[in-house]
FIKOL-277360 format. One record per residue (C-alpha): residue number from 1; residue in three letters; chain; x, y, z. Coordinates in Angstrom, 3 decimals, m for minus. Layout:
% FIKOL-277360
NUM:ala:A:X:Y:Z
...
END
This chain:
% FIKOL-277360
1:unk:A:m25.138:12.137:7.676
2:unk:A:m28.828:12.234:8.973
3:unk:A:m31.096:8.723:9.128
4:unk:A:m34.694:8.912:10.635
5:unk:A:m33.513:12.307:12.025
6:unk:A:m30.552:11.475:13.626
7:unk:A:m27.228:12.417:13.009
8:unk:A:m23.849:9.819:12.538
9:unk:A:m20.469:10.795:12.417
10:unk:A:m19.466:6.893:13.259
11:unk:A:m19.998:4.220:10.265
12:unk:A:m20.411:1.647:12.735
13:unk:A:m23.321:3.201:14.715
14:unk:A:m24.825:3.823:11.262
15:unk:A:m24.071:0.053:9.938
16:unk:A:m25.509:m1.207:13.779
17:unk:A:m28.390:0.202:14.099
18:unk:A:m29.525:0.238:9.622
19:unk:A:m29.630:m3.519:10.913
20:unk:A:m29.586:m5.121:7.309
21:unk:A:m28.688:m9.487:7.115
22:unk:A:m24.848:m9.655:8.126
23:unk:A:m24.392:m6.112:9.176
24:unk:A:m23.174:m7.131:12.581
25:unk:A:m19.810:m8.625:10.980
26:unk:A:m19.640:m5.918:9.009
27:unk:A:m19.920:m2.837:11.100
28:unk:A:m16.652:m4.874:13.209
29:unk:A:m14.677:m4.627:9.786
30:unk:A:m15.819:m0.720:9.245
31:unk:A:m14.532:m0.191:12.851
32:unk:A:m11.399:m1.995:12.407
33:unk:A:m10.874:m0.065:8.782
34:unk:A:m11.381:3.401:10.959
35:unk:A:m8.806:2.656:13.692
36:unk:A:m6.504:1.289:11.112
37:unk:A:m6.775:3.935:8.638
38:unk:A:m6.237:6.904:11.689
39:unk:A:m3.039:4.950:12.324
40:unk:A:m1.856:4.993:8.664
41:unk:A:m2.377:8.787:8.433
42:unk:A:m0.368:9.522:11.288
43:unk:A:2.555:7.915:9.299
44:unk:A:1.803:10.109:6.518
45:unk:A:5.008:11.475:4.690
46:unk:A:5.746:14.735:3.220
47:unk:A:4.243:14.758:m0.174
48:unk:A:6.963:17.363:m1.556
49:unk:A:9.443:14.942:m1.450
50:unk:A:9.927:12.684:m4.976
51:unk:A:10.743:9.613:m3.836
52:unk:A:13.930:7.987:m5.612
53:unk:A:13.464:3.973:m4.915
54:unk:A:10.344:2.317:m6.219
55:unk:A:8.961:1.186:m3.110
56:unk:A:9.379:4.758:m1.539
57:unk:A:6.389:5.551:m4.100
58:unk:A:4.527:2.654:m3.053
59:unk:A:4.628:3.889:0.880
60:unk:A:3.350:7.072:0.036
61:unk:A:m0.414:5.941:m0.639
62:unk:A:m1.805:5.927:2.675
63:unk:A:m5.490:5.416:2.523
64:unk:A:m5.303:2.431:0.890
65:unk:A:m7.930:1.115:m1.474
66:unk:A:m9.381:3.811:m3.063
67:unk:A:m13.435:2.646:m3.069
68:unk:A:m13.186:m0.221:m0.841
69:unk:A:m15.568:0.318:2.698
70:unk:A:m12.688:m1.125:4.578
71:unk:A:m10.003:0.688:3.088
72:unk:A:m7.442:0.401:5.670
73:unk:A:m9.113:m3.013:7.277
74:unk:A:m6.790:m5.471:8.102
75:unk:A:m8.451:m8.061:10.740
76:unk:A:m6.232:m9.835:12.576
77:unk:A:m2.845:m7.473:12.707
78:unk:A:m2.261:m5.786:15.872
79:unk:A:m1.166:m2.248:16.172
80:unk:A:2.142:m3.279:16.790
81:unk:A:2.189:m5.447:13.356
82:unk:A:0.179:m2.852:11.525
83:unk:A:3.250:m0.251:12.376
84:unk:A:5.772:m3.017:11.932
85:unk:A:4.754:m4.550:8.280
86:unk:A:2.554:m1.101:7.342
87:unk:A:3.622:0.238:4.055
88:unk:A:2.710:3.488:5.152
89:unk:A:5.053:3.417:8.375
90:unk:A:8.154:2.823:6.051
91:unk:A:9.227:m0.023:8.038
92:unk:A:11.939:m2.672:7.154
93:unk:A:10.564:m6.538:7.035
94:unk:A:12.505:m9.505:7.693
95:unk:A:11.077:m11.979:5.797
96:unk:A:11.499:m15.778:6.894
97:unk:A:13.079:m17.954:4.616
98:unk:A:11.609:m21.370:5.481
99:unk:A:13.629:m24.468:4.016
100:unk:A:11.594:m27.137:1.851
101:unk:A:12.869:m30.261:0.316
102:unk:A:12.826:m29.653:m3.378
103:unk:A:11.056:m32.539:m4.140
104:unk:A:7.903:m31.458:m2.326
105:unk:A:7.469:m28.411:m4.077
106:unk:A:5.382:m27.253:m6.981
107:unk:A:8.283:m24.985:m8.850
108:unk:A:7.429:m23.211:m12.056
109:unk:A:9.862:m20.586:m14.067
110:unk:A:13.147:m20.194:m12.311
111:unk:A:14.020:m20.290:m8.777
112:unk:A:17.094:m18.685:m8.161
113:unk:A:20.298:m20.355:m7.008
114:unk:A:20.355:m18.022:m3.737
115:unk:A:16.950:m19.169:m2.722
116:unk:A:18.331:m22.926:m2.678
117:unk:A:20.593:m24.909:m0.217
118:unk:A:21.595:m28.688:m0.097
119:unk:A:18.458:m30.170:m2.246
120:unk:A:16.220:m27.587:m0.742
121:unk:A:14.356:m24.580:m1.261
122:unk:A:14.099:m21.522:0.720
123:unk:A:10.433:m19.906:0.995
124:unk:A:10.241:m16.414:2.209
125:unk:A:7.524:m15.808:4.295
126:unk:A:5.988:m12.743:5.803
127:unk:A:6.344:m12.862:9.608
128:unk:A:2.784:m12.556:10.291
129:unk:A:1.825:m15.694:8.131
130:unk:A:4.846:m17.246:10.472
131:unk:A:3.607:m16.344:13.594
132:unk:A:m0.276:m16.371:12.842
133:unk:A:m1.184:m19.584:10.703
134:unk:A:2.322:m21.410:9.644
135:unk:A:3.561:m21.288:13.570
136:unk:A:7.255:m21.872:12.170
137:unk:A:9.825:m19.311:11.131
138:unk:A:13.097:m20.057:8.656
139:unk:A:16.807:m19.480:10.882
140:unk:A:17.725:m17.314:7.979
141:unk:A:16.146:m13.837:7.392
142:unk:A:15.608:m11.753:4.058
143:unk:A:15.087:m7.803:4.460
144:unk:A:12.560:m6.207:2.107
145:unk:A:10.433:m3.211:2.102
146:unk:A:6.691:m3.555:2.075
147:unk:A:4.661:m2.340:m1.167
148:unk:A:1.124:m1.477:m1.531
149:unk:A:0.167:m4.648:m1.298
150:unk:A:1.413:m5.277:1.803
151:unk:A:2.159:m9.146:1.370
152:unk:A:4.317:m7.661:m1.936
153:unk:A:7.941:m6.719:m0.308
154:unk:A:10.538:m5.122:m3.048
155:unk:A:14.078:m6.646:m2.150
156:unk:A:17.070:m4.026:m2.314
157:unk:A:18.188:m3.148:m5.705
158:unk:A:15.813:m6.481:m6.801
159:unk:A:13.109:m8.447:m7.341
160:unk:A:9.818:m7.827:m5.818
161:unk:A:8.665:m10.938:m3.610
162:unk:A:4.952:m11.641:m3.550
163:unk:A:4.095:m13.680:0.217
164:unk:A:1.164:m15.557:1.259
165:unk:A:m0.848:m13.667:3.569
166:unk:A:m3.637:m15.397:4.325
167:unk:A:m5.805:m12.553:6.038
168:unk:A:m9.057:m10.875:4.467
169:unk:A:m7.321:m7.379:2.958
170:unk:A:m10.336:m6.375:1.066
171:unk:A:m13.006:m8.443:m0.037
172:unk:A:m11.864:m12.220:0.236
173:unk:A:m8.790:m13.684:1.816
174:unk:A:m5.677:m13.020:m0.744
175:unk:A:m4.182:m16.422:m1.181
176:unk:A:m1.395:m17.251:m3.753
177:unk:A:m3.118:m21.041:m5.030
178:unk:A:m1.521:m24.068:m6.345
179:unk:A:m3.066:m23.323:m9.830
180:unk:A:m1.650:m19.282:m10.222
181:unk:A:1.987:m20.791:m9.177
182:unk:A:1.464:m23.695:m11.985
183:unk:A:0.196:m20.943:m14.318
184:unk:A:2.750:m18.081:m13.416
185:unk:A:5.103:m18.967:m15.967
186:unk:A:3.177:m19.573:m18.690
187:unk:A:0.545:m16.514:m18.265
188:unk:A:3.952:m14.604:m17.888
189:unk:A:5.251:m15.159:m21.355
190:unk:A:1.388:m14.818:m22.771
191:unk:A:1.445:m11.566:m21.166
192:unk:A:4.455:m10.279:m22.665
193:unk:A:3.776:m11.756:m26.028
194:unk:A:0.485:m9.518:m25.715
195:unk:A:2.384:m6.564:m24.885
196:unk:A:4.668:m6.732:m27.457
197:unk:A:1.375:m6.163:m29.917
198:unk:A:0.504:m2.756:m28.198
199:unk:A:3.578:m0.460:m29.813
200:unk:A:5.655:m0.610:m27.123
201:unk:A:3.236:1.341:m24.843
202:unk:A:2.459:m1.574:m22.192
203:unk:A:5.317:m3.711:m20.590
204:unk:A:4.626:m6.330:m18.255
205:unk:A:6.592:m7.213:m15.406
206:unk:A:7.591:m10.750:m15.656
207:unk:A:6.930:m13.345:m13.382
208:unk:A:10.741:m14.526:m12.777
209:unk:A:10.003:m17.507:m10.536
210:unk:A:7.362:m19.247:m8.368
211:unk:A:6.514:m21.739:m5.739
212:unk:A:4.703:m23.470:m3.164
213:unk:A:5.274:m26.040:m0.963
214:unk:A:1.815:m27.831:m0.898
215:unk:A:m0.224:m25.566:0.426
216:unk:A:m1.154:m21.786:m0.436
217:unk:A:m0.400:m20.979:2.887
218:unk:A:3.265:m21.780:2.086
219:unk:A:3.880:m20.302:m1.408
220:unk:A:6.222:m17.220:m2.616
221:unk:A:6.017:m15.210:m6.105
222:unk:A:9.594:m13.274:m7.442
223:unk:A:8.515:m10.801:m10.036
224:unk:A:10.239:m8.009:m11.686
225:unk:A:10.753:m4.729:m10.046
226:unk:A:9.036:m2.452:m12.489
227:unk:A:11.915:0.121:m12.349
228:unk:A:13.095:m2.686:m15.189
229:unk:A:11.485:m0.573:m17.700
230:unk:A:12.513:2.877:m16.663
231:unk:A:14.999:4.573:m19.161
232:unk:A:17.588:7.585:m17.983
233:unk:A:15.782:10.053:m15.848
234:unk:A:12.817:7.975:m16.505
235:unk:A:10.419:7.696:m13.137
236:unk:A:7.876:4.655:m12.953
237:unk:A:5.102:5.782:m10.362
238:unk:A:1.837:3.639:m9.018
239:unk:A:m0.928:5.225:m10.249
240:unk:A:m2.317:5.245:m6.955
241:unk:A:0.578:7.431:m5.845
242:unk:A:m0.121:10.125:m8.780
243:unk:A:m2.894:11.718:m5.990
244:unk:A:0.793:12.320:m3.821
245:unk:A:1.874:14.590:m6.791
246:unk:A:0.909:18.117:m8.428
247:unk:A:0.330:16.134:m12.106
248:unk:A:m3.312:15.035:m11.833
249:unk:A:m4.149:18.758:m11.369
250:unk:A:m2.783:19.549:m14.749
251:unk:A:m5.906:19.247:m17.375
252:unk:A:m3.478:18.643:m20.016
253:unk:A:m1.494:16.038:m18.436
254:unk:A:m4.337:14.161:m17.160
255:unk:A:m5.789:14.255:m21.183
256:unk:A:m2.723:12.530:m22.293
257:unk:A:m2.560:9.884:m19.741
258:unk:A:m6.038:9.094:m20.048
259:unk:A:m5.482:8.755:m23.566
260:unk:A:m2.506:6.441:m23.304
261:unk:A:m4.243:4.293:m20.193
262:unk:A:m7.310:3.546:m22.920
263:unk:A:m5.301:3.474:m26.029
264:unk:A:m3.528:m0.088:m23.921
265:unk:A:m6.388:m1.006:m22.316
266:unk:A:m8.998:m0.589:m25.508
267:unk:A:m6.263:m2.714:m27.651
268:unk:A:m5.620:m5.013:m25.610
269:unk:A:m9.527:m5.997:m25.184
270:unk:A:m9.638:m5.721:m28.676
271:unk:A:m7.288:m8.364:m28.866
272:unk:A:m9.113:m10.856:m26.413
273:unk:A:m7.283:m9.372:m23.069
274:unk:A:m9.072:m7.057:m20.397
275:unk:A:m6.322:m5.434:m17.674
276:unk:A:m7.913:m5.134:m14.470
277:unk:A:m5.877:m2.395:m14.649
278:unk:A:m6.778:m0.467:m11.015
279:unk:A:m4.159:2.058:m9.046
280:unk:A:m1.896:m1.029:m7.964
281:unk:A:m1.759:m3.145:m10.669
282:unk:A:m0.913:m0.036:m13.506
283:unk:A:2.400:1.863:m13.153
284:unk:A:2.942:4.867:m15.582
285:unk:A:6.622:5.794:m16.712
286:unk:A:7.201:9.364:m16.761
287:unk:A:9.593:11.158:m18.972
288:unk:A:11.838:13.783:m17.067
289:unk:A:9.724:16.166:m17.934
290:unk:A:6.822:14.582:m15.906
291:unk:A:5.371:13.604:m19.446
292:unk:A:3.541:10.121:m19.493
293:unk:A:4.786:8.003:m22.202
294:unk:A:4.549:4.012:m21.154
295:unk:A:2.595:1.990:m18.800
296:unk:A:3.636:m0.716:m16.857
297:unk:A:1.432:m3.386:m15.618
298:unk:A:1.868:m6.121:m12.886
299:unk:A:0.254:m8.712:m11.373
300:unk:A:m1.411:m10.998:m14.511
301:unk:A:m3.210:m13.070:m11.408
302:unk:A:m6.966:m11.041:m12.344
303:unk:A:m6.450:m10.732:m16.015
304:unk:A:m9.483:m11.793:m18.094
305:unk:A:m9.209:m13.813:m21.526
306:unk:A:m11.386:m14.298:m24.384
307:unk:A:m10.524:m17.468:m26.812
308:unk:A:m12.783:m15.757:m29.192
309:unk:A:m11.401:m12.697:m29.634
310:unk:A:m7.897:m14.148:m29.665
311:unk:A:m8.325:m16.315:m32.613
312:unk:A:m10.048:m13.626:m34.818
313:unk:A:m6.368:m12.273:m34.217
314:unk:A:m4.327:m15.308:m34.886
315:unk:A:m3.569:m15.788:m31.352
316:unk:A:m4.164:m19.226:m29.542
317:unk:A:m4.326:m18.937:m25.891
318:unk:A:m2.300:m20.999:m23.424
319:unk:A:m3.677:m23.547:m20.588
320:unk:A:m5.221:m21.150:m18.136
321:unk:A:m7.239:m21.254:m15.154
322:unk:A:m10.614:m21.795:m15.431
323:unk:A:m11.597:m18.727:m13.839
324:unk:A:m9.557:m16.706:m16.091
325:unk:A:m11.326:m17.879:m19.297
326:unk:A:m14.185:m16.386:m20.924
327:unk:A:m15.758:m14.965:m23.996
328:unk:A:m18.837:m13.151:m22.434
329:unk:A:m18.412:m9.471:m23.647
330:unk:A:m19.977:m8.199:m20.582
331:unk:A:m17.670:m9.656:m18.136
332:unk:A:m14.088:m8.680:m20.600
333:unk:A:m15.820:m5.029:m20.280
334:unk:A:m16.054:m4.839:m16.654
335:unk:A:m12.603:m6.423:m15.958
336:unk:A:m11.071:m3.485:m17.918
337:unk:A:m13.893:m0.493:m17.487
338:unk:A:m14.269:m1.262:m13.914
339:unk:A:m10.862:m0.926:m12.845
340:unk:A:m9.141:1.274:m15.331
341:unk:A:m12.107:4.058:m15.742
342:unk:A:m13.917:3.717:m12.055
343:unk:A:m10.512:2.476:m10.571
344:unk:A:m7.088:4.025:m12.163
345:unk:A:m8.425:7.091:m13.808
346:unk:A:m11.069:8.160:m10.921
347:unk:A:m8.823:7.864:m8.632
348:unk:A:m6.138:10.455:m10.253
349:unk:A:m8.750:12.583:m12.219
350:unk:A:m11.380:12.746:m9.517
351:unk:A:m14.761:11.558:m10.556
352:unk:A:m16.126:15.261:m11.405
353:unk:A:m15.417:17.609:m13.950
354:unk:A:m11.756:16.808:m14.092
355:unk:A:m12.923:13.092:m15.129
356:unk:A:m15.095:14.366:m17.515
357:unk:A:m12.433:16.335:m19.488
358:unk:A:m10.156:13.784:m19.219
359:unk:A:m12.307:11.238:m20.637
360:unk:A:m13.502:13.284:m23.707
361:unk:A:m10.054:14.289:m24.847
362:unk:A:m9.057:10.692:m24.609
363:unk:A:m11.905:9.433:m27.024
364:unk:A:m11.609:11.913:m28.784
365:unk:A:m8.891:10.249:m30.969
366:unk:A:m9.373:6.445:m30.462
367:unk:A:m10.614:3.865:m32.716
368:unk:A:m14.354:3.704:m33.154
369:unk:A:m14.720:m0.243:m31.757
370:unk:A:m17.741:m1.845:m30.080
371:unk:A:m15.602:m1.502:m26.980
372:unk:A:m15.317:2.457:m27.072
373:unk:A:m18.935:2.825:m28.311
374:unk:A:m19.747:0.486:m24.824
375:unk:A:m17.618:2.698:m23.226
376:unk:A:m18.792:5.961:m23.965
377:unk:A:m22.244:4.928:m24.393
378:unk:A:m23.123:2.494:m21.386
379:unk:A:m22.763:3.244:m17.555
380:unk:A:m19.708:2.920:m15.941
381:unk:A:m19.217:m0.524:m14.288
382:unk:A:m17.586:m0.544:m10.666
383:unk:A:m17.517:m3.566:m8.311
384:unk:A:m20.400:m3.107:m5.631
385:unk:A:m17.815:m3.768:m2.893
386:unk:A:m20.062:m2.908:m0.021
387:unk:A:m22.635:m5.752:m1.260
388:unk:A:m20.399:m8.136:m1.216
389:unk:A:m19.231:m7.613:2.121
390:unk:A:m22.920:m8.163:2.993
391:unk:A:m23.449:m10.923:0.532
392:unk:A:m21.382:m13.445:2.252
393:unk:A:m22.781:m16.781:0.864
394:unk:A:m22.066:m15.056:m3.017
395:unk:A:m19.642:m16.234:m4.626
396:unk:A:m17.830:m14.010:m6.870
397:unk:A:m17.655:m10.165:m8.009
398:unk:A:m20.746:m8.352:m7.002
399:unk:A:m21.464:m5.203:m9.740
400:unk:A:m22.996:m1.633:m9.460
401:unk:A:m23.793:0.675:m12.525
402:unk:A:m22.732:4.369:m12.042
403:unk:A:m23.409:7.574:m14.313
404:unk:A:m21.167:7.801:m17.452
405:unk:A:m19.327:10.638:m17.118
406:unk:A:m19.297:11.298:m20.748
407:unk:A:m22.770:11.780:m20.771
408:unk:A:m24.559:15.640:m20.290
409:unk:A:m26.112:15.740:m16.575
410:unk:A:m24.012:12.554:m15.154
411:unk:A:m21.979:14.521:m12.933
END
């Protein structure tokens, strides 16, 4: 691109010398993200290939997240660790499993037997949070492969294991808190009670145990694999990954999986529930014949509630975070709009055309709700994740409007 007449092919040049408050930090992270991201490409894998575990689908995506300036940024991993815990480099982690007394640790759902020893319980821990901020390893090891994620390991033929990593992967630093572990079983059942109500088009992936041992530095997550809900021949794929396969670029498949993605997502809002429902978080199953015909979703963590909406339905929520509680219509809209339309559909459908014809099918056939008049009516939330990477002292999601693509001209 061309500023004042001069020409950049390097985002950090371009963030240096634009000079706007905090761009100094920032243009380090864009440089970072680069490097990073050249190394993740050159562990790209053959795209012809369908994987046949679940976390062989998760390795595929190699860009990482899909909007985010610092897609591949991950500040304070060497190239050695980035090749060594990398999802994209198909490598094998040995995660510590660090030894608590039971009686100093915030527990909720079960904790397995195997993760216990002689009153104690066995944390795993990612090997960068061992060597980097915990300076202690466990003697025993656990082998798992890396998801997405990255701090989100799938353990062979079980559970996936969710780690504390405390390093800034996107925009803030991805800790797992003493409030989400006290909340984790609870939010689990709420969340599959609310599935339940959708048909049997949604399933959620339970949240089998939790802990943490005083700090959120020291805390672990076991969580269903979401192969759980995969029938015979049935596949369950990231949507992330879908850009890895030939089925976006059918207009007829992308139609139907739009419409099932907002069928869930519009129902569920309806209900008092908004999905932040982005390429990660929402898994689609496929039929053998490639068809879509259920979503899975993981990760309740982001979800949104409304107390409102929930009692015009009957429903009375649980004790929740704070931060997970609200009734303001505008906020429940963007949770689900900004990650399912800008996030999960975008990202498959490509945000031209494609999108477009995607979108209109979909609505086509859905209930007429204030939520799908917002939706087709009103611009397109998405977070303004380049703001808030040069907002530092805000607090808090960050928001940009962009062109409904249902609307003549937007595109």
């Amino acid at each position: 691109m061309r500023l004042d007449g001069t020409a950049y092919d390097d985002p950090v040049r371009l963030m240096t010398d634009l000079a706007v408050p905090h761009a100094a930090g920032f243009a380090a992270e864009l440089g970072h993200s680069v490097a990073s991201l050249a190394l993740s490409r050159a562990g790209r894998v053959d795209p012809t290939e369908w994987p046949a575990r679940d976390w062989e689908w998760e390795q595929r995506v190699v860009d990482g997240h899909p909007f985010h300036p610092n897609c591949r940024a991950r500040p304070g991993f060497s190239v050695a660790e980035q090749f060594a815990y990398g999802p994209e480099h198909g490598p094998v982690v040995e995660l510590g499993l660090v030894p608590v007394p039971a009686g100093e640790c915030l527990l909720a759902g079960v904790w397995p037997q195997w993760l216990r020893e002689a009153g104690r319980v066995l944390v795993p821990v990612h090997p960068w949070q061992a060597a980097h901020v915990l300076k202690r390893t466990g003697e025993r090891r656990l082998a798992a492969h890396p998801l997405m994620a990255l701090r989100t390991l799938a353990l062979p033929d079980g559970p996936h294991v969710k780690t504390a990593l405390s390093a800034r992967l996107t925009s803030s630093v991805r800790d797992i808190s003493l409030a989400s572990v006290a909340a984790s079983a609870v939010l689990s059942d709420f969340g599959a009670a609310m599935a339940e109500r959708t048909d049997g088009l949604l399933h959620i992936t339970r949240t089998l145990g939790a802990v943490a041992a005083g700090s959120p530095d020291l805390a672990a997550v076991l969580r269903e694999s979401p192969q759980e809900y995969a029938g015979g021949g049935e596949r369950v794929v990231p949507v992330a990954a879908l850009a890895t396969t030939e089925l976006p670029r059918c207009e007829v498949w992308l139609g139907r999986f739009a419409r099932l993605a907002l069928t869930v997502g519009l129902r569920l809002l309806e209900l008092g529930v908004a999905l932040e429902a982005h390429g990660q978080n929402l898994l689609v199953v496929l039929a053998p014949d490639g068809d879509p015909v259920r979503l899975v979703y993981r990760d309740l963590a982001d979800l949104r509630v409304g107390p409102a909406r929930l009692a015009r339905h009957g429903v009375r929520p649980p004790e929740l975070p704070a931060r997970m509680v609200t009734d303001d219509e505008r906020t429940l809209r963007r949770k689900l709009f900004g990650s399912l339309v800008a996030g999960a559909l975008a990202g498959a459908a490509g945000s031209g055309p494609v999108l477009r014809t995607a979108l209109e099918s979909a609505v086509r056939d859905l209930e007429r709700t204030p939520d799908l008049l917002a939706l087709r009516d009103e611009p397109v939330p998405a977070k303004a994740l380049t703001l808030m990477r040069l907002s530092p002292r805000a607090a808090g999601d960050q928001w940009a409007e962009l062109p409904n693509p249902l609307h003549d001209g937007a595109l």
